[in-house]
C-alpha positions as CSV (number, residue, x, y, z in Angstrom):
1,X,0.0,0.0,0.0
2,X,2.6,2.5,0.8
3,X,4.4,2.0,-2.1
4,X,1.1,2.3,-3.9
5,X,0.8,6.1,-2.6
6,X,4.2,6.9,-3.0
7,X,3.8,5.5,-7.0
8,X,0.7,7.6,-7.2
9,X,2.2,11.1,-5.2
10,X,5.3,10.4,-7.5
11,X,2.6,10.6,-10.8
12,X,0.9,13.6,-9.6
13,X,4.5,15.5,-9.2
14,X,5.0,14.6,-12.9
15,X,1.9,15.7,-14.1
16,X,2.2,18.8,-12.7
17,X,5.8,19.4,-13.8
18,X,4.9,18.5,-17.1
19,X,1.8,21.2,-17.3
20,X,4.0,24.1,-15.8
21,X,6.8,23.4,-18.6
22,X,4.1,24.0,-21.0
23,X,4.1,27.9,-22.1
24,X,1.3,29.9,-21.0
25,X,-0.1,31.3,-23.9
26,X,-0.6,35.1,-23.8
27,X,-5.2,35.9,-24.7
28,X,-5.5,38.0,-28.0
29,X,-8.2,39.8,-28.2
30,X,-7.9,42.2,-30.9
31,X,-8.8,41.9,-34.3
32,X,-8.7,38.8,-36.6
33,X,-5.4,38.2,-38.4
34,X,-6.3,37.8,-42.3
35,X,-2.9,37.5,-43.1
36,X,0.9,37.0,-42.4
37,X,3.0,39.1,-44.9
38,X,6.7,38.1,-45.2
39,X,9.8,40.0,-46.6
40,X,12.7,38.4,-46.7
41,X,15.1,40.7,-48.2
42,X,13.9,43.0,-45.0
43,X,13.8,39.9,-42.4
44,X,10.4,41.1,-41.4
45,X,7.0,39.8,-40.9
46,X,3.5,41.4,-40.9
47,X,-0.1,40.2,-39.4
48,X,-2.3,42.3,-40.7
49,X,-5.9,42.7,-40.1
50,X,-7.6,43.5,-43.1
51,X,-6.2,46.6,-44.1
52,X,-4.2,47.4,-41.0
53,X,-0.8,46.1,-39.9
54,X,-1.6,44.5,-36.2
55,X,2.1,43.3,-35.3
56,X,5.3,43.5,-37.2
57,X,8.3,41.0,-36.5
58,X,12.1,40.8,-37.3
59,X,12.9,37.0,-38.5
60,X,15.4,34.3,-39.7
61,X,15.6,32.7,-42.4
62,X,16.9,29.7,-44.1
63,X,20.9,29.6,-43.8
64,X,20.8,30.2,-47.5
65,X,17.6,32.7,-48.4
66,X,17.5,34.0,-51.7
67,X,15.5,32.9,-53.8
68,X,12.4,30.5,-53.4
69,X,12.9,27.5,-52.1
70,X,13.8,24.6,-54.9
71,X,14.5,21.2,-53.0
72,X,14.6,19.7,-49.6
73,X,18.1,20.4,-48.3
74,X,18.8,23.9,-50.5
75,X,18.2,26.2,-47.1
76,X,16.1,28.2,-48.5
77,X,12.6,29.4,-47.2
78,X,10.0,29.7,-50.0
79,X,8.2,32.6,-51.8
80,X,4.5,33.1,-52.7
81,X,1.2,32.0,-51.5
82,X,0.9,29.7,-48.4
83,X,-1.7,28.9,-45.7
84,X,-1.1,28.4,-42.0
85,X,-2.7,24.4,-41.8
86,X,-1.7,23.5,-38.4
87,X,-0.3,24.6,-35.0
88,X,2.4,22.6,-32.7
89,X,2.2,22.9,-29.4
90,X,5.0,20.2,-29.0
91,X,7.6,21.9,-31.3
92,X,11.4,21.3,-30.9
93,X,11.6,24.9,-31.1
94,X,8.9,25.9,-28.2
95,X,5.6,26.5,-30.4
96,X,5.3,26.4,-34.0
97,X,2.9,27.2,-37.1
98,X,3.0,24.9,-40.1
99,X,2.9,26.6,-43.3
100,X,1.6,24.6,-46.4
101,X,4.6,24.3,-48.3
102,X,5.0,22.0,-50.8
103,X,1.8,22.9,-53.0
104,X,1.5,21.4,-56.6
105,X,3.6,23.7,-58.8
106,X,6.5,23.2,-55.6
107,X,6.5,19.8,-56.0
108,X,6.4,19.6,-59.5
109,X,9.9,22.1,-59.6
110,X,10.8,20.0,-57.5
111,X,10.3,16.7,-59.0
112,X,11.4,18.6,-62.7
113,X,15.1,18.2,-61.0
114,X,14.9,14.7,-59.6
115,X,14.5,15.8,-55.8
116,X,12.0,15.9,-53.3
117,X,10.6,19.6,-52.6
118,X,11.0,18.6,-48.8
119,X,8.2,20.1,-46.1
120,X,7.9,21.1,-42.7
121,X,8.4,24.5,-43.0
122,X,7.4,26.2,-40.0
123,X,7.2,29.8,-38.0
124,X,8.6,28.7,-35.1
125,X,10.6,30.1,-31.9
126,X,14.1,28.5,-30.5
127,X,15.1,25.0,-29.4
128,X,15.7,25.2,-25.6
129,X,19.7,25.7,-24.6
130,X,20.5,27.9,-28.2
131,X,21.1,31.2,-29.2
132,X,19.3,32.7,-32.1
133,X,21.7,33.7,-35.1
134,X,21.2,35.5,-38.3
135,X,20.0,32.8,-40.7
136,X,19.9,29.7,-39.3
137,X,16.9,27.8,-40.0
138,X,16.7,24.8,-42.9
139,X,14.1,27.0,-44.7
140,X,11.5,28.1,-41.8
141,X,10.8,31.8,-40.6
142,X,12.0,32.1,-36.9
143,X,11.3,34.7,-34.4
144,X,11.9,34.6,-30.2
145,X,10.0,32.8,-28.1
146,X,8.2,35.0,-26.5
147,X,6.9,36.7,-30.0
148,X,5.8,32.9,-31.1
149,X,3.5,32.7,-28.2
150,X,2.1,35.8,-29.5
151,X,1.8,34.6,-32.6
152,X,0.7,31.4,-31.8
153,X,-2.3,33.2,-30.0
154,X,-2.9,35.4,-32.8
155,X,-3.1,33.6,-35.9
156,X,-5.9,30.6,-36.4
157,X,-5.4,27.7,-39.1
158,X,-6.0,28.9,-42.5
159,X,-5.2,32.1,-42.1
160,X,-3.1,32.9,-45.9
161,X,1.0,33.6,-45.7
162,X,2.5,35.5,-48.4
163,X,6.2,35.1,-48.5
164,X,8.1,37.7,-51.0
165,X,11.5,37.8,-52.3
């Protein structure tokens, strides 16, 4: 029996440890996001609302960012019409946004030079223990932690991405 309740105690410590290393999320309550607008010659990102730009952003990029994105592997982030199609609350690199990259005419550039147009590109924060440097994804858009929480509270699936040159 008493090993019983130290098992159980023991559980309950875990459980709890394991929802305070979760990040509390800040509440948005402003207006909707319709959009994330990305420059990457400037390293900035935009949510706008409607008309109105809500939040801007400095960002890295993929360790090698000009031009679109070709092939899995090139280090580049991709240009052009996206969607945000999922949200990870478990990322490697505290939260992350999925952004839908490939689409069709991605993969077929892709497959035109006998590679795979490779995926998971994300807007995401840091990996736990490492410093942020200029450039140093594999193709995503990354910003600090603390402004991927906001994000992550800001922006719903769906909402369009438009990455430019």
């Amino acid at each position: 029996m008493r090993n019983l309740i130290i098992g159980l105690l023991a559980a309950v410590m875990l459980a709890v440890g394991a929802l305070s290393a979760a990040p509390k999320l800040p509440v948005y309550e402003g207006p909707q996001i319709t959009a994330i607008v990305v420059h990457k010659a400037t390293r900035r990102m935009f949510l706008v609302a409607g008309e109105a730009i809500v939040r801007a952003y400095d960002i890295d990029l993929g360790f090698a960012p000009e031009g679109h994105k070709a092939f899995e592997g090139d280090g580049k982030t991709p240009e052009g019409a996206y969607r945000i199609f999922w949200k990870n609350e478990n990322s490697e690199y505290h939260l992350s946004l999925g952004i839908s990259y490939p689409n069709t005419r991605d993969r077929a550039a892709a497959a035109a030079l006998g590679k795979s147009p490779g995926g998971d590109i994300f807007i995401h924060g840091t990996p736990n223990g490492k410093l942020r440097a200029k450039d140093w994804t594999y193709g995503c858009i990354a910003v600090t932690n603390s402004e991927v929480e906001e994000i992550f509270a800001m922006v719903e699936t769906g909402t369009p991405i438009f990455i430019h040159p």
